[in-house]
N, C-alpha and C positions, 0 to 999 in steps of 0.2 A: 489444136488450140492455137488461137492466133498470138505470135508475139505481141507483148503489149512494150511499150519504152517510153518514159513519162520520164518528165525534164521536172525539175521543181529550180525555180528561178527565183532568187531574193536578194534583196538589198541590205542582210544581214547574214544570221548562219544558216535559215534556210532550216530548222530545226521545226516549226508551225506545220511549213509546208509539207515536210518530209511526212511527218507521225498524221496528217488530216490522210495525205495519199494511202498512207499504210494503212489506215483505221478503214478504208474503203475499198483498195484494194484487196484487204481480206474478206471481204463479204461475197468475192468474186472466187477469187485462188486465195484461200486459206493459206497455204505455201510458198505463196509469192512464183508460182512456176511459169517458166516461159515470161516470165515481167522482170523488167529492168528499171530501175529507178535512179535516175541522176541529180546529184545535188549542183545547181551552181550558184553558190553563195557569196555575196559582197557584188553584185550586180550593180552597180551606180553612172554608169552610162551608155548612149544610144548605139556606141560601136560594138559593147559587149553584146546588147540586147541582137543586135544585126548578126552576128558572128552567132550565136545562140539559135534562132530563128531559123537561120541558113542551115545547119547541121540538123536540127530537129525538121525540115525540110527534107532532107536526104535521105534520113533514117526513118521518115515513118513515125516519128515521134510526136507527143502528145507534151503541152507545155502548161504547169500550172505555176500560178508565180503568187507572190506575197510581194509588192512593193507599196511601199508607203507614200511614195512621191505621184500624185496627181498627171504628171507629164509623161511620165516612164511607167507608167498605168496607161493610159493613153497610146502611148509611142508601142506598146508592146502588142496591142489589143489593133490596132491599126496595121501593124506590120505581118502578126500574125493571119488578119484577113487576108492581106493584100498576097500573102502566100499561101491561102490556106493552108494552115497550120492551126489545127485545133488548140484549142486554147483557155483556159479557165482561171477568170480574178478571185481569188480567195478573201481579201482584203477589201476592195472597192466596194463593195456594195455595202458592207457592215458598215465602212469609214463616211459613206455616203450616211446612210442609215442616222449615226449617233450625230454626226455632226447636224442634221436638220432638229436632232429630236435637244441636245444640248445647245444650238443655236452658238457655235464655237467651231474655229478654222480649228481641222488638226495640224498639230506640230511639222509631219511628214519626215520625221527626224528617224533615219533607221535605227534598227538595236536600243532604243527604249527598254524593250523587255529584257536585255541583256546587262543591262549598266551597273558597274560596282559598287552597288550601294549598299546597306546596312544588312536589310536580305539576304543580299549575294555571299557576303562576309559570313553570312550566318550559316550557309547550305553547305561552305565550306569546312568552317568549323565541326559540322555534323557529320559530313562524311570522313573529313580526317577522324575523328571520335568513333566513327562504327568503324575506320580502318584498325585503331589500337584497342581497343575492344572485342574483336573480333574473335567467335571462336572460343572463348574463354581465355584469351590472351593473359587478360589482369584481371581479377575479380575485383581489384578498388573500385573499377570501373561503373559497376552494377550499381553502388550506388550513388552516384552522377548522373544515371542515365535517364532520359525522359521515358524510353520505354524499352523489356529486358524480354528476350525470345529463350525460351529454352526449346529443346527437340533433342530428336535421337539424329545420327549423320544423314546428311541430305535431304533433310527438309526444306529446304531453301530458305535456312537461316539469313548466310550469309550476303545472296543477292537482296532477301526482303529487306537488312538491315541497309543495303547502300539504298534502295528506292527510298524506304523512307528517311535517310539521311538529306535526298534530292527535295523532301517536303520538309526540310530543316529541322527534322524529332532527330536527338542522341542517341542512339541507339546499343543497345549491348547484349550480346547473345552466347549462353552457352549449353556447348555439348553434352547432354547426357548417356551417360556407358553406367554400365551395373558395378562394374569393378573397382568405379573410379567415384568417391563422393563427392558432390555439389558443393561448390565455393559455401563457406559459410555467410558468406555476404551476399548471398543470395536468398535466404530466410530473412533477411534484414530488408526485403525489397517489399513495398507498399504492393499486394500484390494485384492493384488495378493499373498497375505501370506494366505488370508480367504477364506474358501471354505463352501458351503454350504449341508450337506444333506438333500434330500428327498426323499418318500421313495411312494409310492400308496397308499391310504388309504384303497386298497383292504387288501394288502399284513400287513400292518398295523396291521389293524384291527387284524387279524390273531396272530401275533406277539405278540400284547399288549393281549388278549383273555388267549393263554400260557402261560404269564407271571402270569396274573391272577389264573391261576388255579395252578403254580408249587407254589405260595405264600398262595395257599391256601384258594383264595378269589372267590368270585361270578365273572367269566366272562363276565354278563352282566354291571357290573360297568360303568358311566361314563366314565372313563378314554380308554374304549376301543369303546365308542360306533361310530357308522361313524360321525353324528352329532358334537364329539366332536373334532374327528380325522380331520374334513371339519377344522372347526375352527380352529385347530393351525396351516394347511397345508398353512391356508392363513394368517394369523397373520407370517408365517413364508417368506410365499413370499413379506410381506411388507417391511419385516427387511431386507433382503436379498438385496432388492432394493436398501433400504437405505444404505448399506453397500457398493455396486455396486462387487459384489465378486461374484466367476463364483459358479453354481452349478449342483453336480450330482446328477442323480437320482443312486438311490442304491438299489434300487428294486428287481434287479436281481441279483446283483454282491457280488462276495463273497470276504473281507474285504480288500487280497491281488490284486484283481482288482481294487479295489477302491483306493487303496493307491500307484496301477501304475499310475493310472491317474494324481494323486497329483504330485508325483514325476517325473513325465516323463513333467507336467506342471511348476515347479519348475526349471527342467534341464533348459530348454525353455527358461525363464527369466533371468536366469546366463545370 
């Protein structure tokens, strides 16, 4: 398999460029194997752009870039020729695109999409809120929340609740055990706010076994065995019931799926 080495160049964090390469280098190597991906972010002159070029030159590397600026679009797409150096504008053609169809110069101002404005403040807020929430940290919490996860351990509570924090929803989630009863402020939750994980107790099992051995313990333990995995699946469809709140299975789904469904169920209810 051949190495592949992909530069991603921007005039900001280089965050567009990174996640377009990923979304397509996984159609290739799901794995990302034998591919190397480099960020160089805050690119805003022709010396950097030359030093860049030059090395992606050497190593066989592939350059995609995101810049905003008309001339260092230009400057990059020329130089890259001029050395053949493969090359690809992410940006230019779109910016081309709206600007004939809006009939309006763009700004060419980097980090636009990054700037501290009222959103930003907001994404922030949300993720510190699914940090102290987390887990069943505080129940006052649940009811604050714009939307409450319950599951049994390793659901992927706790990453769905920062992704959806990153699309600025509150987020609060907690653990279900048999042993252990459900915050009472958790019946108190509207429950088209509440969503439920579950997960196979194939797939489970699996899961918690990993978990086991990256902490350095016996993978046969209780806590992963199917016998136990049976019992909270159903301790957990009890709660769920009583709750009357919708749930997915997560079995298959990877965290950004999970959290369309939430969100596209949310839209819904607006």
């Amino acid at each position: 398999m051949k190495k592949l080495q992909i530069y991603v160049v921007s005039d900001s964090v280089g965050e567009t460029g990174e996640q377009v390469v990923k979304a397509v280098v996984s159609q290739f190597r799901p794995n990302f194997e034998n591919t190397i991906i480099r960020k160089f972010p805050h690119i805003n002159n022709k010396d950097h752009v030359e030093n860049i070029v030059e090395i992606a030159k050497v190593q066989d590397a592939v350059i995609i870039y995101t810049l905003v600026e008309n001339v260092m679009r230009k400057f990059m797409a020329e130089l890259c020729n001029q050395q053949n150096v493969i090359s690809f504008d992410l940006l230019g053609p779109l910016i081309s695109m709206f600007e004939k169809e809006t009939q309006q110069k763009p700004l060419e101002a980097p980090g636009l999409v990054h700037k501290l404005d009222d959103d930003y403040f907001k994404k922030i807020e949300a993720v510190e809120f699914a940090v102290k929430y987390d887990d069943g940290r505080d129940p006052r919490g649940l009811l604050l929340a714009d939307v409450v996860l319950v599951g049994v351990s390793r659901t992927s509570k706790t990453p769905l609740s920062q992704y959806l924090a990153h699309k600025r929803i509150k987020v609060a989630n907690v653990p279900l055990v048999p042993e252990i009863d459900p915050p009472e402020e958790l019946f108190l939750v509207d429950p088209k706010k509440c969503f439920g994980l579950v997960i196979s107790p194939e797939k489970l099992n699996i899961i918690r076994r990993e978990r086991l051995k990256a902490l350095g313990l016996n993978d046969d333990a209780n806590y992963a065995k199917h016998s136990r995995i049976e019992e909270e699946i159903t301790h957990f469809y009890k709660v769920v019931e009583k709750l009357g709140c919708d749930v997915i299975d997560v079995t298959n789904k990877a965290v950004e799926e999970t959290a369309n469904v939430i969100i596209h169920k949310i839209e819904q209810e607006k």
